[in-house]
C-alpha positions in Angstrom: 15.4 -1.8 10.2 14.9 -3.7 6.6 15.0 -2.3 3.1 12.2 -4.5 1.3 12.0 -5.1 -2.4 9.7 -7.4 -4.5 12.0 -9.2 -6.6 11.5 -10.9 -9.6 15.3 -12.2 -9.7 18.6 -11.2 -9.6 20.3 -8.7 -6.8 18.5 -5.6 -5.0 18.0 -2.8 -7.5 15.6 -0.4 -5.7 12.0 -1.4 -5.3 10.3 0.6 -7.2 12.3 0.1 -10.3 12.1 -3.8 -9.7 7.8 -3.0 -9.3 7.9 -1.7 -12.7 9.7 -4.9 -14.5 7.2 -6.8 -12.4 4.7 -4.8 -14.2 6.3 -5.9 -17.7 6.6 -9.2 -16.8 3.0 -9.5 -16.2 1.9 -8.0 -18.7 4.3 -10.1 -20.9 2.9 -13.8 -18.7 -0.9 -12.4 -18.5 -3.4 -14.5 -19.9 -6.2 -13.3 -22.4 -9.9 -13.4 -20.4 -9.8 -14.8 -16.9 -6.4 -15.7 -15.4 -4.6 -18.4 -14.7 -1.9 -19.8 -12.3 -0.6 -21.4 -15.3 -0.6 -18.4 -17.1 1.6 -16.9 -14.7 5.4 -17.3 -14.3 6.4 -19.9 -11.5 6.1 -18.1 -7.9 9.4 -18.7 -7.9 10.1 -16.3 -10.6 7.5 -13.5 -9.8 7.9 -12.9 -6.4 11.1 -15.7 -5.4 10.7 -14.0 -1.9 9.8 -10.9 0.2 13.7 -10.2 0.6 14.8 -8.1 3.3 18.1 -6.8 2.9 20.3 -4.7 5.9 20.6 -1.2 5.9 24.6 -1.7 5.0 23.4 -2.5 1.5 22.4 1.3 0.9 20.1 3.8 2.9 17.5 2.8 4.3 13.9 3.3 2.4 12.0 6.0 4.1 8.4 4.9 5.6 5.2 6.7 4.8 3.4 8.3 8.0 0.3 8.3 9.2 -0.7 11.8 8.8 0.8 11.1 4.9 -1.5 8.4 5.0 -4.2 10.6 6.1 -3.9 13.7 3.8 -3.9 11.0 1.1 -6.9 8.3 2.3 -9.3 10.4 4.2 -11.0 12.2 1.2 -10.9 9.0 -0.6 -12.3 7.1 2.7 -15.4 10.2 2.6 -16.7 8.6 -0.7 -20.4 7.3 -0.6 -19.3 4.6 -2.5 -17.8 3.4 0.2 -21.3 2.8 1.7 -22.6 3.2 5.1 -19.1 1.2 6.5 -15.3 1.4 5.8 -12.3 0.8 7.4 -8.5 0.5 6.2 -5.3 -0.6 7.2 -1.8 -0.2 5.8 1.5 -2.1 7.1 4.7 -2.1 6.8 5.8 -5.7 5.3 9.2 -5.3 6.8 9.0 -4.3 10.5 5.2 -5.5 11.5 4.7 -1.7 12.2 0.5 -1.0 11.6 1.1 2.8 9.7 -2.3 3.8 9.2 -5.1 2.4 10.6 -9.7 3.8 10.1 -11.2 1.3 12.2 -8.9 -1.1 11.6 -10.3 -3.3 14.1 -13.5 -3.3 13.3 -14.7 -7.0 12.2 -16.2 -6.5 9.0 -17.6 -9.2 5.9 -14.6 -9.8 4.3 -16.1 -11.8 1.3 -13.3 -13.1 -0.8 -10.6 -11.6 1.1 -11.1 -14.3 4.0 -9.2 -16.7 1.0 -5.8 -15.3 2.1 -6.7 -16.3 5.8 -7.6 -19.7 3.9 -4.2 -19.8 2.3 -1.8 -19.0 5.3 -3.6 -21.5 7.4 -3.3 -24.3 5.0 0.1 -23.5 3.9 1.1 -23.5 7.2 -0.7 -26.7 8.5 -0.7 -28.7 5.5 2.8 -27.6 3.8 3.1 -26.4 0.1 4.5 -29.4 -1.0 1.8 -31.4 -0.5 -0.5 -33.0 -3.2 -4.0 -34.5 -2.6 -4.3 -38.0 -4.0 -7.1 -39.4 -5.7 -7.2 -43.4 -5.5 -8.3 -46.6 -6.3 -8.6 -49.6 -4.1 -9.5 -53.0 -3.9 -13.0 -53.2 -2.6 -14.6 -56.0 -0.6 -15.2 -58.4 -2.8 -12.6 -59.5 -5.4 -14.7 -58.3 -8.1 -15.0 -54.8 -6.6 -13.2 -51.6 -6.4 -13.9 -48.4 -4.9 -12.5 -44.9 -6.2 -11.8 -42.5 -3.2 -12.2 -39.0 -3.2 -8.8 -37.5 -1.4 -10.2 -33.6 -1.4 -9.4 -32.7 -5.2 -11.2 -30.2 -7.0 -9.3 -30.2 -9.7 -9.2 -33.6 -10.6 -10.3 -33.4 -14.4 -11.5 -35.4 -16.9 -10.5 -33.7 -19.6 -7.6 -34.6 -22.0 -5.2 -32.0 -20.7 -1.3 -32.3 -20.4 0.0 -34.3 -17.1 2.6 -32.4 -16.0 3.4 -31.9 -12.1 1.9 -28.4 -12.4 -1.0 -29.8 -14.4 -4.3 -31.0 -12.8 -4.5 -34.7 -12.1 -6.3 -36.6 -14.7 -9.0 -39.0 -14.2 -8.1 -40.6 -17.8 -5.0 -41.4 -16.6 -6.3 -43.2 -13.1 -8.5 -45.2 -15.5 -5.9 -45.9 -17.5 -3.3 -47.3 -14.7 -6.5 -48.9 -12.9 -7.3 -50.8 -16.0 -3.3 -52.3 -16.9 -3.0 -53.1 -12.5 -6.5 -55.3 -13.4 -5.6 -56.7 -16.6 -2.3 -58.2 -14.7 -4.7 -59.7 -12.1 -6.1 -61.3 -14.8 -9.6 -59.0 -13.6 -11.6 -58.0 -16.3 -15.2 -57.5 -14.6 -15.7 -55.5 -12.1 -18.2 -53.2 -10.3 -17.5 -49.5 -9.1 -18.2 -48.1 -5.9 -17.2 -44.4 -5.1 -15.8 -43.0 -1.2 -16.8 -40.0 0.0 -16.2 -40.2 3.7 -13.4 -38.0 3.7 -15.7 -35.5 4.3 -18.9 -35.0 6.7 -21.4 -32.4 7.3 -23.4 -30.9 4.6 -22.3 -30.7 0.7 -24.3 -27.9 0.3 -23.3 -23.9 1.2 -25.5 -21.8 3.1 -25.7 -19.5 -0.6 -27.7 -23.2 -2.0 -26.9 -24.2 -5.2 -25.0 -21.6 -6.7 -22.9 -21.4 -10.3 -20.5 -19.9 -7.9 -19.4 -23.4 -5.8 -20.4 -27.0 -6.5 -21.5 -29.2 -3.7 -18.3 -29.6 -1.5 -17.6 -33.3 -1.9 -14.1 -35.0 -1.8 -14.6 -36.2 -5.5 -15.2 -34.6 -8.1 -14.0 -33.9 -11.6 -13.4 -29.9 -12.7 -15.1 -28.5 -10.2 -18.5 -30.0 -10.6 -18.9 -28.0 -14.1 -21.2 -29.1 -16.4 -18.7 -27.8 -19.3 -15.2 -27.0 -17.4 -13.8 -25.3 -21.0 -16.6 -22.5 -20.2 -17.0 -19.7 -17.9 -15.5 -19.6 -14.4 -18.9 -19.8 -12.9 -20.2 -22.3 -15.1 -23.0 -24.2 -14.1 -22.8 -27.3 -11.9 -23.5 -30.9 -11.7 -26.1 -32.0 -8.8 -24.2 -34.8 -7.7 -20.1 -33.6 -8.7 -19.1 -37.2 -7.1 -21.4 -39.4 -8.7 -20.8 -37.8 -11.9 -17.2 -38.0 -11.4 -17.2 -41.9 -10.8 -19.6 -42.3 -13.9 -17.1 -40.4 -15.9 -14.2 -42.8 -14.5 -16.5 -45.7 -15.5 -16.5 -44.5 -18.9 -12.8 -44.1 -19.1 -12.5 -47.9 -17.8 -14.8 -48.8 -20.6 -13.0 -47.7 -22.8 -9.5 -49.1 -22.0 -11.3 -52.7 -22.1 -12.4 -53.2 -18.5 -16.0 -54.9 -18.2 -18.1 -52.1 -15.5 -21.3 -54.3 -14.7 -24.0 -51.5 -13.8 -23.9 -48.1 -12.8 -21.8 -46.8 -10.2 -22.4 -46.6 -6.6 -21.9 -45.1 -3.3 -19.9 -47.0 -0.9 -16.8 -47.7 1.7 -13.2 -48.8 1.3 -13.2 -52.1 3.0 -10.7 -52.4 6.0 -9.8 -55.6 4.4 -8.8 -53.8 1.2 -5.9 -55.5 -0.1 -4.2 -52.0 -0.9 -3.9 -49.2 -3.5 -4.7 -50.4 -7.1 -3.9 -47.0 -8.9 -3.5 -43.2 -7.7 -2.9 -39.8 -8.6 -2.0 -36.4 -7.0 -3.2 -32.8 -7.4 -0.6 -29.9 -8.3 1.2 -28.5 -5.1 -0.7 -27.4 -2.8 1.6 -24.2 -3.3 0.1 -24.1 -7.0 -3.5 -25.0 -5.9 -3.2 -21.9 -3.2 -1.8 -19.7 -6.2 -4.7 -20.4 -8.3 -7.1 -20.2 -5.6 -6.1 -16.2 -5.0 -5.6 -15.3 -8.3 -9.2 -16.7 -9.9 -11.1 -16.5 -6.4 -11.4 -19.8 -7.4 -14.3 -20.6 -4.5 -13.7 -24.9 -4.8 -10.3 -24.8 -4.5 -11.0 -22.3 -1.3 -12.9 -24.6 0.4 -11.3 -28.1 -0.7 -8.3 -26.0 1.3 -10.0 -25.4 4.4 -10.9 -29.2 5.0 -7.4 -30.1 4.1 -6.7 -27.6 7.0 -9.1 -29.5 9.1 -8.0 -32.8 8.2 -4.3 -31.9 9.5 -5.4 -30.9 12.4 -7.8 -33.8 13.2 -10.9 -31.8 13.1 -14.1 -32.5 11.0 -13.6 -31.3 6.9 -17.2 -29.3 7.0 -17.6 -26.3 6.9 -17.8 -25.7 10.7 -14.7 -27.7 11.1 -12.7 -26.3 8.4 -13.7 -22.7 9.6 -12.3 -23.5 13.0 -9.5 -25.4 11.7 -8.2 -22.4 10.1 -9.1 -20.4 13.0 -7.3 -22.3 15.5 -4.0 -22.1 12.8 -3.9 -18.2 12.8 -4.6 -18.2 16.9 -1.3 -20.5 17.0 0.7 -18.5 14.8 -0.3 -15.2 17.5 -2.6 -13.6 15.2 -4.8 -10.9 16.6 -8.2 -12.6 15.9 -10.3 -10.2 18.1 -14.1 -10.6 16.6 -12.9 -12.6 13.4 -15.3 -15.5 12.7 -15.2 -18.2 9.7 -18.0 -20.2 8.8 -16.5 -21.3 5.3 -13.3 -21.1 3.6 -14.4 -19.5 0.3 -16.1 -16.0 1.9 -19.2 -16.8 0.5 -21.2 -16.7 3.9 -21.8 -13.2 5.0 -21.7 -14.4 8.6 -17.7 -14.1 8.2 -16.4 -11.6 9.9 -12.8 -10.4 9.2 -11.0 -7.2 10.6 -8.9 -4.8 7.8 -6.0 -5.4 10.5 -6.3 -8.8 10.7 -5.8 -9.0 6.8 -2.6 -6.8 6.8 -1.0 -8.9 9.5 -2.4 -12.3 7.9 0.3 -10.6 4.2 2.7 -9.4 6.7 3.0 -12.6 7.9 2.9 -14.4 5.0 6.2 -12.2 4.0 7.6 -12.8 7.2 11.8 -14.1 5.7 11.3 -17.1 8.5 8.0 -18.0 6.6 8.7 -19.1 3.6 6.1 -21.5 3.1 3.2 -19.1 3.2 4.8 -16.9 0.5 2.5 -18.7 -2.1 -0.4 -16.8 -0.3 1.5 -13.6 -1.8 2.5 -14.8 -5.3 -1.4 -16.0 -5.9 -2.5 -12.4 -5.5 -3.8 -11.0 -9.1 -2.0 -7.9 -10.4 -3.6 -4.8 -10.8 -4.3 -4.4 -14.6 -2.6 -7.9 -15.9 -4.3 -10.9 -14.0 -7.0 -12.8 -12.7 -9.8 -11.1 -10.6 -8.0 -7.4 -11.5 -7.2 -8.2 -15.3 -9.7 -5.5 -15.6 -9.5 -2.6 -13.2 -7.3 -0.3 -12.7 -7.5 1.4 -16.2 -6.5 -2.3 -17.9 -6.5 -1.6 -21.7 -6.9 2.6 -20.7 -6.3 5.4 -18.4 -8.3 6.1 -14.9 -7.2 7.9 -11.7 -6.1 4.9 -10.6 -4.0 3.7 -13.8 -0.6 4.2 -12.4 -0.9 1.8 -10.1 -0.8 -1.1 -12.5 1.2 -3.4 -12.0 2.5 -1.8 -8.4 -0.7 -3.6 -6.5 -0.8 -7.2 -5.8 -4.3 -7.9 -3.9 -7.3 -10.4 -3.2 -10.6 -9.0 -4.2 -13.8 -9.5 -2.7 -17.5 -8.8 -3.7 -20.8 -10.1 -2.0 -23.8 -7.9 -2.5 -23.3 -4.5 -0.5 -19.5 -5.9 0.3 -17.1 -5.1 -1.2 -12.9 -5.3 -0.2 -9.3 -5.4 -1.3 -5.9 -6.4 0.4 -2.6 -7.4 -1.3 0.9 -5.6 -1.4 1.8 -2.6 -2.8 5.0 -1.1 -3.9 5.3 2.7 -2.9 7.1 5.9 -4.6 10.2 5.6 -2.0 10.4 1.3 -3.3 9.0 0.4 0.3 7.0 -3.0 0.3 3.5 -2.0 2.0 0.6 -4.5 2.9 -3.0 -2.8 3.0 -6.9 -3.9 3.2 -9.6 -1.6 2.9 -13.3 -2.8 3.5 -16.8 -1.7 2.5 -20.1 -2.8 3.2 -23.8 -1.2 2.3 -22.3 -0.5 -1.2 -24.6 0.1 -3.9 -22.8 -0.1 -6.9 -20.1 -2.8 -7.1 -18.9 -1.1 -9.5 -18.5 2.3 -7.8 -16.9 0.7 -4.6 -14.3 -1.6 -6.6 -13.3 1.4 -8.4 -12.7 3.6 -4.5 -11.3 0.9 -3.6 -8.9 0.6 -6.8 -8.0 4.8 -6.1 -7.2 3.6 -2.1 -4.7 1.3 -3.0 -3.1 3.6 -6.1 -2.9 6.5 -3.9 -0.9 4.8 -1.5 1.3 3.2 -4.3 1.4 6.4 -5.7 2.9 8.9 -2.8 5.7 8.6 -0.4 2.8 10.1 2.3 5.4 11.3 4.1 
């Protein structure tokens, strides 16, 4: 058996002392309002791996049991604001071994949660080092070229640093389009934009909803209307068209002649080739962000990359069975589970608590260290992103001691309401856990049982 530590750097010093400075180190890297992967350290430097170290290092870390579990969960588990369903599961990281399990396999709406089944599948088809380009090309006539939409949602058109971390820039395509023209001798030219990289509809089952633009291959910032606002600002109608009309500007303005207004079209077969491109952040980064702001766009520009690499459709039908058909490969006990997006906006999804412990423990799995990303993006209780502001952030609460020792993706539909994430517990063992509601009331009742689940479990040996 393993001893299991989240490690922020340096040798093996006990896990639950490493969980506090984990705790002061985010509180030292969290961002003011709504977080940020590039408010956070690297992954790297947060959580550089799930490390599993032999028992000849030191004695081994006891495990909790499930009776422990029990005495401690089951009078939370009785709350009503738990609403008319529940179920929970808690794992141990280290050995695969299900501790505790209330329905466990019960499918159940997952909402947001379903973004860590998102993230393991694309890590694992697509590869964390991969970055989504955004292009130019010569279109068919000699006075034409078309900008093609690669999959990036955070392509931006703002004037933001262009680091490797940092979001491509749409400026800066302009900008190299215009100087690879000029040396052509080109100064005229007309604009067409390419969507085809993806098919089915743009628009989610939810309609047109603050909370996702329409899914498109191109688009600048997410389709917001004004990106430096809220996370669900409002959106564009058309987030490609808008996105190439924004690009025209830019080539306006670095002397290039665009005659009318942009339009749809094709990259010609006969293309001569790539005039200018640029990339996305790491997909690694992209899936970091993704978990820690529930970032729905990202979520689903994820799925259709999943679907791409496996040669499926990127809809939403194919990018739900793309990332369906990634977890069945890996051996994943799918039972009931059904996606029908990537972002858990549909409540059609259907996601076991079970199924969301193993999707962490595999992600930690020391052979798999390509999906650890889908464990560094998850928001820390208290300091960052989606649970900046629970458990007792800025005060006390039942469930204050637990800042900073829980790690977990949180997810809210109306009447749903879930968590799952990584916990560190009073013996420094490294536990994975989901708890599910649905019929909820109150969101703000159920996120805060939810909040005292996952503290009591971080906050006992339940042995």
């Amino acid at each position: 058996m393993a001893l299991v530590s989240v490690l922020v750097a340096g040798p093996w010093e006990g896990g639950r002392r490493v969980a506090e400075r984990d705790a002061a180190a985010a509180r030292s890297n969290a961002a003011p309002g709504r977080g940020s992967v590039r408010a956070l350290r690297p992954a790297a430097a947060v959580l550089s791996a799930v490390r599993m170290t032999r028992s000849d290092a030191g004695p081994e870390l006891p495990l909790p049991t499930r009776q422990g579990l029990e005495e401690a969960l089951g009078p939370l588990l009785n709350s009503s604001a738990l609403g008319s369903a529940h179920s929970g599961a808690v794992m141990d990281a280290a050995t695969g071994r299900l501790i505790y399990g209330a329905d466990a396999d019960a499918p159940s709406t997952p909402a947001s949660t379903i973004k860590i089944a998102t993230a393991v599948a694309a890590l694992a088809s697509v590869g964390p080092e991969h970055r989504i380009a955004t292009t130019v090309v010569q279109g068919a006539r000699r006075d034409e070229i078309v900008l093609v939409g690669g999959g990036d949602p955070t392509l931006t058109a703002r004037d933001l640093p262009t680091g490797p971390d940092d979001p491509a820039s749409l400026r800066e395509l302009a900008a190299t389009t215009a100087r690879a023209l000029k040396d052509r001798g080109t100064r005229t030219v007309r604009l067409r934009y390419d969507t085809s990289a993806y098919s089915g509809p743009e628009l989610h089952p939810i309609g047109f909803d603050g909370n996702l633009a329409r899914v498109t291959p191109l688009m600048a910032d997410e389709g917001r209307e004004d990106p430096g606002t809220s996370h669900n600002a409002r959106r564009v109608r058309d987030p490609a068209g808008d996105a190439a009309a924004r690009f025209a500007v830019f080539l306006r303005r670095r002397g290039v002649d665009v005659q009318g207004d942009p339009r749809p079209g094709r990259a010609a077969r006969t293309a001569e080739g790539t005039i200018a491109e640029v990339r996305s952040p790491a997909l690694a980064v992209l899936v970091e962000r993704m978990l820690t702001d529930s970032d729905n766009d990202i979520a689903e520009a994820l799925a259709r990359q999943t679907a791409m690499a496996r040669g499926m459709p990127a809809s939403f039908d194919g990018g739900g069975r793309a990332v369906e058909s990634v977890l069945r490969k890996a051996g994943l006990p799918l039972g009931a589970a059904r996606f029908l997006d990537g972002s858990g906006l549909n409540s059609g999804d259907q996601v076991s608590a079970e199924l969301l412990v193993r999707l962490l423990a595999h992600a930690a799995a020391p052979d798999k260290p390509a999906l650890r990303p889908a464990l560094t993006g998850l928001p820390v209780a208290g300091f960052s992103g989606t649970l900046a502001n629970r458990y007792g952030a800025g005060g006390g609460g039942p469930s204050h001691a637990a800042a900073g020792l829980v790690r977990a993706k949180t997810g809210t539909l109306t009447g749903v309401n879930t968590l799952a994430g990584t916990l560190v517990d009073a013996d420094g063992r490294l536990l994975v856990f989901a708890f599910t509601a649905k019929g909820t009331t109150s969101a703000e009742a159920a996120t805060d049982a939810l909040d005292r689940l996952a503290a009591a479990v971080a906050n006992c040996g339940c042995r």
